[in-house]
N, C-alpha and C positions, 0 to 999 in steps of 0.2 A: 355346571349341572343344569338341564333344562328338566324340568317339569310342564307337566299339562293341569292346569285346575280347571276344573269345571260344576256347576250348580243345577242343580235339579228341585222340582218342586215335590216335595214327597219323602225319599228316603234317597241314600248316598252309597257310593261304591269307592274303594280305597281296594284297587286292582294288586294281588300280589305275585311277584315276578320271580317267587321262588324255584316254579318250574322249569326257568330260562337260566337264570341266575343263582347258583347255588349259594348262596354266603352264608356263612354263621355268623350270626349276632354275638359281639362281647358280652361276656359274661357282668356280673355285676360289678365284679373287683374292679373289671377294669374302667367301667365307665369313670369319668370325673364331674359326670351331672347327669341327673333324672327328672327332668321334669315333675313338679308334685301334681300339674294338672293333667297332662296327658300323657305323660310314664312314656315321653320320646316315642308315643308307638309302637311301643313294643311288647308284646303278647305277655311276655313275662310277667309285666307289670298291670294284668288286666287280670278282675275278677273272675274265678271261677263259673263254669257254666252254671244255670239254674236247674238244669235237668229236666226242661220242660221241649217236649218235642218240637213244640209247633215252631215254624222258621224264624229265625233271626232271633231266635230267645234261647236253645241252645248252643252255645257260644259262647268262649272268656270273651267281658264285656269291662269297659270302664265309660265312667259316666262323667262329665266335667260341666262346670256353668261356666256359659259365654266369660261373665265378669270373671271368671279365674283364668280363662283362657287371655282375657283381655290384661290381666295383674303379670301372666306368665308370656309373654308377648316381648317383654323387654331384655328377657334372657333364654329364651325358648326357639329357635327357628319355627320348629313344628306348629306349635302355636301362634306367630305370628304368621306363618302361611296359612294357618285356616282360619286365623281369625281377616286376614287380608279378602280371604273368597267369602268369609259369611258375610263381610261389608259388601261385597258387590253384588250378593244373591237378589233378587226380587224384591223382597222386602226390606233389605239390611238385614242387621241381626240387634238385640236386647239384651241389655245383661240378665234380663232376666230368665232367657232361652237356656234353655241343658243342650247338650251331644250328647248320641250314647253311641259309642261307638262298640262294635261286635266286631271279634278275628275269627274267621275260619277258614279251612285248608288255601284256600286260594283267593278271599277274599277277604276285606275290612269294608265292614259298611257303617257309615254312620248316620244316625236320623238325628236332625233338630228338633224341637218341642219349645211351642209357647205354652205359657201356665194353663191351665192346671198342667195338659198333656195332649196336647195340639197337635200333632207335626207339623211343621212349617215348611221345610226344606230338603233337600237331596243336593249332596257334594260328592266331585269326581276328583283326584288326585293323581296325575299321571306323569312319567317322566317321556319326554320325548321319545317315539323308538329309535333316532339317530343317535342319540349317545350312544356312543362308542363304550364306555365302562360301566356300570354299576356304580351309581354313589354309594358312600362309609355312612351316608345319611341317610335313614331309614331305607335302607334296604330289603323292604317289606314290599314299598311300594313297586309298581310295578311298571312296566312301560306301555306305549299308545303310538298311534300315529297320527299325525293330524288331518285333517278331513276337509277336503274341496269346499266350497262353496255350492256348489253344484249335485245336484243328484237325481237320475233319471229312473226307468223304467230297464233299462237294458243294467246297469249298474247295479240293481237293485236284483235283475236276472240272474246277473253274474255270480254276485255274492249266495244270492240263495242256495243257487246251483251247487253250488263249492259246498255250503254249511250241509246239502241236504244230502248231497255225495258220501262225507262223512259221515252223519246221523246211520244213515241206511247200513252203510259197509262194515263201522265197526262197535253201531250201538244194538246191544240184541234185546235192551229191554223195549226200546222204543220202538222196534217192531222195522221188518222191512217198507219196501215202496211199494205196496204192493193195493190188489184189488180189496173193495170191501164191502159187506151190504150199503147200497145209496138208500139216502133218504125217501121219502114217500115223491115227494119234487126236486129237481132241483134245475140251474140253468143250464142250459147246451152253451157253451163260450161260442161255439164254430169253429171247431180247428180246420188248420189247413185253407176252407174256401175263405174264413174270416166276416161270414154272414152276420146278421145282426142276430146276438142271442135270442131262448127263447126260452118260455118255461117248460121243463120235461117231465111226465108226471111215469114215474121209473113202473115196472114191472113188480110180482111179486118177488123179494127174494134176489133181484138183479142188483150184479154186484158192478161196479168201475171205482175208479179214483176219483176224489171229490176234493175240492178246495174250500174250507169254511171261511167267510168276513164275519169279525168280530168288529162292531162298530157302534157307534154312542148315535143314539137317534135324535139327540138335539131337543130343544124346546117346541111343543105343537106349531110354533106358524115353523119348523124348519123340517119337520118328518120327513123322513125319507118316501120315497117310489113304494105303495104296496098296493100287496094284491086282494082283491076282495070279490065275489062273487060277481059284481056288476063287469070286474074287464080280466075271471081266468080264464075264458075262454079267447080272448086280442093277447092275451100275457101266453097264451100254449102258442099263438104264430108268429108274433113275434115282439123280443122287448127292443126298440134300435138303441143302438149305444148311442147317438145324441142327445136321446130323453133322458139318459143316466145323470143323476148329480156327478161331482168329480170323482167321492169314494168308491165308488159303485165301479165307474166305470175305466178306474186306476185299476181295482180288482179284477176286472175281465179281460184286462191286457197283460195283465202280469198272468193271470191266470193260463192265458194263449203260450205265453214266454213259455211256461213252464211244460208247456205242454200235455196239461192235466184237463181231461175234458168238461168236466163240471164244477160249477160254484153253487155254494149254498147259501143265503143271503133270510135273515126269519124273515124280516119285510116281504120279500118277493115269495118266499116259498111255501112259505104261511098263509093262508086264507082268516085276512086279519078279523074280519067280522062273519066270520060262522064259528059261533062258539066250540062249535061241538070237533069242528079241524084246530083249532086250536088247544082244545083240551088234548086231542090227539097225538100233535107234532111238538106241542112245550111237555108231558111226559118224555119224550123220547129227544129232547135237546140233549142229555151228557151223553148219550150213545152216539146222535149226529158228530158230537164235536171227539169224541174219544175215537171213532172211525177213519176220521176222515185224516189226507194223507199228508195237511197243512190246515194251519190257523193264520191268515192274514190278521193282523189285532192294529186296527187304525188310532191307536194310541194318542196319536198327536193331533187327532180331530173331532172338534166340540160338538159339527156334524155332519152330514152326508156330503157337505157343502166345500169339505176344505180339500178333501181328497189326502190320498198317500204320501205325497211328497210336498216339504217344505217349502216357501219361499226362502228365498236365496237369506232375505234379512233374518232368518232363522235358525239358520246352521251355523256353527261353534265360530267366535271371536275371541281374540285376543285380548289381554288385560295387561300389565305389569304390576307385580307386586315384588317390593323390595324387601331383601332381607339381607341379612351383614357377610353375603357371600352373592358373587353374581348368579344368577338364577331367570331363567324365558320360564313365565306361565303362559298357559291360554286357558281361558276360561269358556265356558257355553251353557247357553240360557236353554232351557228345554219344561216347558208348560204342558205338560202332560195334564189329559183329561182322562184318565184312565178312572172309569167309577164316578166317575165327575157327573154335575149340571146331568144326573138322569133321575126321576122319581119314583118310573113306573116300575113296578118290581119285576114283571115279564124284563123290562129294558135292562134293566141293572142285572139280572140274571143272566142273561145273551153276554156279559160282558165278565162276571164270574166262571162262567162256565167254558171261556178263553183256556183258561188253564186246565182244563180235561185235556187237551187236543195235546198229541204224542210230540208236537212240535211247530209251535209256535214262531211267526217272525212281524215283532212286534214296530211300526213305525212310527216313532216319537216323532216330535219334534227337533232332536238333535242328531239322531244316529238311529241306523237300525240295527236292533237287535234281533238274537236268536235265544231259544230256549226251548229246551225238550229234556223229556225224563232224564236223562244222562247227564247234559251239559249246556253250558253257554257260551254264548261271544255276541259281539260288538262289532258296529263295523271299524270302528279304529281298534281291534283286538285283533278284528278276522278270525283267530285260530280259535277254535274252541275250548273251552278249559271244563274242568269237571265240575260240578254242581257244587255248589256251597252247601246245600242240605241232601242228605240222601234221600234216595228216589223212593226209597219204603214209605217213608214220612210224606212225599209227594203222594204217594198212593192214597198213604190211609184220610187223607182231607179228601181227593175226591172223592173217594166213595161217601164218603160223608156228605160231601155237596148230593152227589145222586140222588145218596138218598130222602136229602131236604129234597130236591127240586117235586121228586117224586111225588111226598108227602105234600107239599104244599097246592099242585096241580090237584091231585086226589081230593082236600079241601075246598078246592074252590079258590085259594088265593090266586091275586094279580090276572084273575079273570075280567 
């Protein structure tokens, strides 16, 4: 049986492969052992939902401490594979750390927590997609493929291309590819000649396709490129893409890829010190990012500096972990700064309001992901699978967000 493990900083995915692999799970007669720690994974043996809407809280859940997982370990497979990955996560792991792990349609996710209620961690548990059968052993989980070392701009094209093919053709809530009102600015990529972008200050009412970057602006000595009254007049002829940090100008060539003619970047398109354009354009940020026909979300970068794609020492490695059956893991490190090292509330907003956008492709440090009202995938998934929370519930948080962001600009905050 080969599986994939992997570790995450944050919260955890426990991929289910029920829509590949049909199996029924033995009933209870027939098992001859249940785990008392983590009930073998299996849904059955998982608390009832809470009945509380918000994500990852509706969902049969079970909860286990490290220490029982580490007691249940010596007759447990399941347990001694996750307690093998909690030891090699980032930090190790404590007995004193809980799982809670949640089942839903197509996924198991579990979070770590240090005391009081910390989270600490995110684990990936996947079985190789070469196997040939389905293991008798938790066959919940689900299959992966394993991921190059390598990963470019055209790869990165590729995949998107394919995710956004399907998003458009057979998601109707996510809306088609289509035109929408642009924002008040936003950048000309250059299609076609490949000029150096520039800032475009749109018409009233002019509608095109726009690409949003959703990005962490780092601590003051690392801010990114903005724009301010002294240079938007050099920002309207032209920005060169050499002056771009890396994220920036990762974003304007994938941008090109895609063949979507504008990015929208708040740094650049914001007029950072004229209060009275920024009261303007941070109102009307959930509608920028709800519009627009993609979310770049630079996930895996602290800041403007590291750009979209990983170094090579950053993408998934191999581990071995033993258990009383032979078994290939691969484990992968992925340090997400997602909400991270940001304080200023305008910055932490630009990065909440990520998730308005109809479809998001988000670039970790381990893998890129996809995510949009409907669905998700991975790039060791590829295929899309259906949303673990329905998209009504996705709905009703953002308008919620809107409507803080709204209220909060109206006040005066993160002015």
């Amino acid at each position: 049986m080969d599986l994939k493990l992997g570790f995450r900083r944050a919260r955890g995915i426990l991929r289910n492969a029920r829509g590949t692999h049909q199996e029924s799970l033995p009933d209870q007669s027939q098992r001859c052992f249940v785990c008392p720690a983590c009930g073998n994974l299996d849904i059955h043996y998982f608390d009832p939902p809470e009945g509380d809407e918000r994500l990852f809280a509706d969902a049969p859940s079970r909860t286990v401490h490290a220490a029982g997982l580490r007691a249940a370990s010596s007759s447990c497979l399941a347990c001694r594979a996750m307690l093998s990955l909690l030891e090699q996560g980032p930090g190790g792991i404590d007995d004193e750390e809980t799982v809670v792990i949640r089942a839903f349609e197509n996924t198991l996710v579990f979070d770590t927590h240090q005391p009081p209620d910390l989270p600490s961690g995110r684990y990936e548990l996947y079985r190789q997609r070469q196997s040939e059968n389905p293991p008798k052993l938790w066959p919940a989980v689900g299959t992966a493929r394993t991921l190059g070392p390598h990963f470019s701009i055209s790869d990165a094209h590729a995949l998107i291309v394919s995710w956004m093919d399907e998003c458009t053709s057979k998601h109707t809530e996510c809306g088609r590819n289509a035109d929408s009102r642009l924002p008040t600015r936003v950048i000309a990529v250059g299609l076609g000649d490949k000029k150096d972008p520039y800032l475009y200050e749109t018409q009233r009412n002019e509608t095109g396709r726009y690409i949003v970057l959703s990005h962490c602006w780092g601590p003051p000595e690392h801010r990114p490129p903005r724009t301010t009254n002294a240079n938007l007049s050099q920002r309207k002829l032209s920005i060169p893409v050499k002056d771009l940090p890396p994220t920036f100008s990762d974003a304007v060539q994938l941008s090109r890829a895609l063949e979507i003619s504008y990015l929208w970047i708040d740094s650049l398109c914001i007029i950072q010190d004229n209060a009275a354009d920024w009261e303007q354009e941070a109102a009307r940020m959930a509608d920028v990012y709800k519009s627009a026909v993609l979310t770049i979300s630079a996930d895996g970068a602290v800041d403007s500096r590291v750009g979209l794609f990983p170094p090579v020492k950053q993408r998934r490695h191999s581990v071995s972990i033993k258990t009383c059956c032979p078994a290939d893991f691969e484990a992968a490190t992925d340090p997400e700064y997602l909400y991270g090292r940001m304080t200023d509330l305008y910055v932490n907003m630009d990065r909440v309001f990520g998730v308005l956008s109809r479809r998001i492709v988000r670039f970790s440090t381990g893998e890129l992901l996809w995510d949009c009202l409907t669905a998700e995938g991975c790039e060791c998934q590829v295929h899309l699978n259906p949303r673990a929370s329905p998209s009504g519930v996705r709905r009703r948080g953002l308008t919620d967000q809107s409507e803080f962001w709204a209220c909060a600009v109206a006040h005066g905050i993160g002015g």
